[in-house]
N, C-alpha and C positions, 0 to 999 in steps of 0.2 A: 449644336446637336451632340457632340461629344461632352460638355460640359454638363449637359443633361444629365447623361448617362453615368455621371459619376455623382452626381448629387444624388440620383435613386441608389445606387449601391448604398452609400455612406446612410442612407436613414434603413433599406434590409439589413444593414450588419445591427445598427443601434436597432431595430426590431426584435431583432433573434439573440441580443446579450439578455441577462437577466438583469434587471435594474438592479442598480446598488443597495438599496433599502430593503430588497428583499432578500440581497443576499446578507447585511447587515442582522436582520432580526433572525433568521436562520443560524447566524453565529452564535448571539445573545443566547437564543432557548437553548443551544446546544450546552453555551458553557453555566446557564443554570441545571440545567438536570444533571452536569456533570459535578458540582457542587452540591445537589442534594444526595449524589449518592456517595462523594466524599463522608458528607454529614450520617447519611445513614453508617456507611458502616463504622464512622468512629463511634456511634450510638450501639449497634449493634452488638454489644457488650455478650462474652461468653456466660452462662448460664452457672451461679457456682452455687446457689442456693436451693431448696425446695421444700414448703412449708406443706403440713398436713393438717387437717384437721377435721373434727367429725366426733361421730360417737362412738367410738369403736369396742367393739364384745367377739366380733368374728375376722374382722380384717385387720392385720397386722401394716403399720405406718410406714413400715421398713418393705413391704413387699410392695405399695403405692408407689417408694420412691423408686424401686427401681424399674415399676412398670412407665414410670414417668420417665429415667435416665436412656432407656430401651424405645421409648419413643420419638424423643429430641432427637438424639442419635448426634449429639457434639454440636446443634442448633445454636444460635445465638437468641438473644432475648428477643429483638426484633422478628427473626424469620422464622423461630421455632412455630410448628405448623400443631396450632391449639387444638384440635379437633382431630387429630390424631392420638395427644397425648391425652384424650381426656376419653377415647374409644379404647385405650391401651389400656386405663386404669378399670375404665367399665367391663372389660373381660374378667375383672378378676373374683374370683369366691365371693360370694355375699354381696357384692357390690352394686345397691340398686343404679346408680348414677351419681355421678360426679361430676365438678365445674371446675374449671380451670381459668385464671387469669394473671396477665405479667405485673410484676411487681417492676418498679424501677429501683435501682437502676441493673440486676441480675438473679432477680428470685422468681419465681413461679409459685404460685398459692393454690394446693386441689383443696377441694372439699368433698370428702368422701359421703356420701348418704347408704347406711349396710339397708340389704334386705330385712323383712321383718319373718320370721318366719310363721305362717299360720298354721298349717297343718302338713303332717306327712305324706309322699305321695309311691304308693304302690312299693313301700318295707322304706328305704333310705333317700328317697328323692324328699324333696322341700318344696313346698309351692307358700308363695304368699297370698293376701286377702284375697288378690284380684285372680288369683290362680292360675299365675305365671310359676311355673318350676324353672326354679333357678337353680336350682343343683339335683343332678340323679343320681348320684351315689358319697350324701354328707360322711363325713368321716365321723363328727360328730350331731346329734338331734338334741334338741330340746326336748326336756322331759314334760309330759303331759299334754302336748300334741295329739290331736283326732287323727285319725288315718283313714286317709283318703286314696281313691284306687279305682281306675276305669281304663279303657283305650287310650292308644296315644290319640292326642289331641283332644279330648273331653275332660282336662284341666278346668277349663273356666267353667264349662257346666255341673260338675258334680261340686265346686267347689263353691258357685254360686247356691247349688240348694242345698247345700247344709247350711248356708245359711240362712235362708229362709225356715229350713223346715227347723233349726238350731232357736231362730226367732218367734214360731210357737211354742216347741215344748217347755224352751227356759221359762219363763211366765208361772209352768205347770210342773218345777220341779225336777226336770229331768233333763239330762245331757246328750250328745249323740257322741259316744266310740270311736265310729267307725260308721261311714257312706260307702258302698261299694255297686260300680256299673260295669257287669260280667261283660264278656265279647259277645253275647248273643243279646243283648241290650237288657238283661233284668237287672232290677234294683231291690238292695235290701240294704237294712243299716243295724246297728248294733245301739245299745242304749249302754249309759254307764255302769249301772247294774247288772248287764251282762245278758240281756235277753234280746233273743234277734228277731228282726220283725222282716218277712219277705214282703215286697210289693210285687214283683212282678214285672212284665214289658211295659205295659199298657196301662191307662188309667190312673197315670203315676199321682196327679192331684185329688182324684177322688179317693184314691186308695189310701192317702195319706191323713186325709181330713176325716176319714170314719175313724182311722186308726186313733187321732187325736179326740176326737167327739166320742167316741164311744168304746175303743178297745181301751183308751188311758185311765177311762175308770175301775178296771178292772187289775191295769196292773198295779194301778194307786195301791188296792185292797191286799192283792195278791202276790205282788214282786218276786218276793222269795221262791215260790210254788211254779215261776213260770221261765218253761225255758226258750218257748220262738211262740210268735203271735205269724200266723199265714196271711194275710189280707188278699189272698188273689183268687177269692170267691166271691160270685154275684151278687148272691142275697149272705153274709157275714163275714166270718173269718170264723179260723181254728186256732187254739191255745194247745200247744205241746207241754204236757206239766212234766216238772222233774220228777228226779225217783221219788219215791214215798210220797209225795205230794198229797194229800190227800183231794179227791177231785169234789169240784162243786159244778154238775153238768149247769145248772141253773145260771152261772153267774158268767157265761156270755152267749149274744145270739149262737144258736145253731147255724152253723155255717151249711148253705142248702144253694141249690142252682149248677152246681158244677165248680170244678176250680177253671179258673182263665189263667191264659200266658203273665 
């Protein structure tokens, strides 16, 4: 009976040890991950290079690099965190977006892509095609830029229909200035020749398509003699002639029904 009792101990103690094998492979993994991270950081090489490149006309290589040096922040090649340094470059002026990748064995390569700039927006802001305003108060503008100017946040709409409406008149000779969307929501535009055309709240593609179909023949004739075409009447529009102009009532509908918003 007593002899029993010591053979069930001796196999609960070898129960409750951990087998050898598995404390063996627990060793193993240990002393590899300790070895890869030896290997990392002799890899892990201090950053002493920074390559730029791109087209450049508005962003300066020298202000990249150091929005890159202000990102790393003393980073090594390995852990410098990419997507930082490439949101640090993209804050900067003109900067549509940049890519960033490691070079070995301690350079980093951006490539900068500038803003394009399409038109001005409300006197010194910039917006591109897509009519994102990327800058509100440029230091410098491109010369012969349309100028563009609504609400904050109706960037992409006003900038969308001058293009469209920029897509019929070019065809027919003429340019748009100047698109403009008041705070009470009218819309009027200016033509390169310098005659302003009101549309109105309402009705903005009808109003637009008479204007092309049937007020454009008149300014074809008349240009010089006209200073704002009205379109925000039912049945025509009104021509405002300059001084001396001499007037020809004949040579557009009678504007009749009332003027609309």
């Amino acid at each position: 009976m007593f002899n029993r009792k010591r053979r069930d101990s001796r196999r609960t103690s070898e129960k409750g040890a951990p087998p050898r094998r598995m404390i063996r492979r627990v060793l193993a993994t240990a002393a590899v991950c300790v070895l890869v991270l030896i290997a990392l950081w002799g890899l892990n090489r201090p950053i002493r290079a920074v390559t730029v490149s791109g087209e450049f006309h508005h962003v300066a290589p020298l202000a990249v690099e150091q929005a890159v040096a202000a990102a790393a922040g003393g980073s090594g090649i390995l852990t410098v965190n990419l997507a930082a340094v490439r949101a640090s470059v993209d804050a900067l002026p003109w900067v549509a977006h940049a890519s960033v990748r490691r070079l070995w064995p301690h350079t980093l390569a951006v490539r900068v892509h500038e803003q394009r700039a399409f038109a001005r927006w409300d006197g010194d802001g910039l917006v591109n095609r897509a009519g994102d305003l990327f800058l509100v108060d440029a230091a410098t503008v491109p010369a012969g830029l349309p100028s563009l100017s609504g609400p904050d946040g109706t960037q992409a709409e006003v900038t969308r229909r001058y293009l469209r409406m920029s897509g019929e008149l070019a065809p027919e000779g003429f340019a748009i200035a100047s698109l403009g969307l008041s705070a009470r929501g009218t819309w009027a535009f200016t033509l390169a020749n310098g005659i302003a055309v009101r549309l109105g709240r309402s009705q903005f593609e009808a109003r637009f398509e008479k204007f092309v179909n049937v007020a454009l023949l008149i300014v074809k004739r008349r240009a010089g003699d006209i200073s704002y075409i009205d379109m925000r009447y039912m049945n025509g529009f009104a021509i405002g002639w300059r001084a001396n102009a001499p007037q020809d009532n004949t040579s557009a509908p009678r504007a009749g029904g009332g003027r609309d918003a």
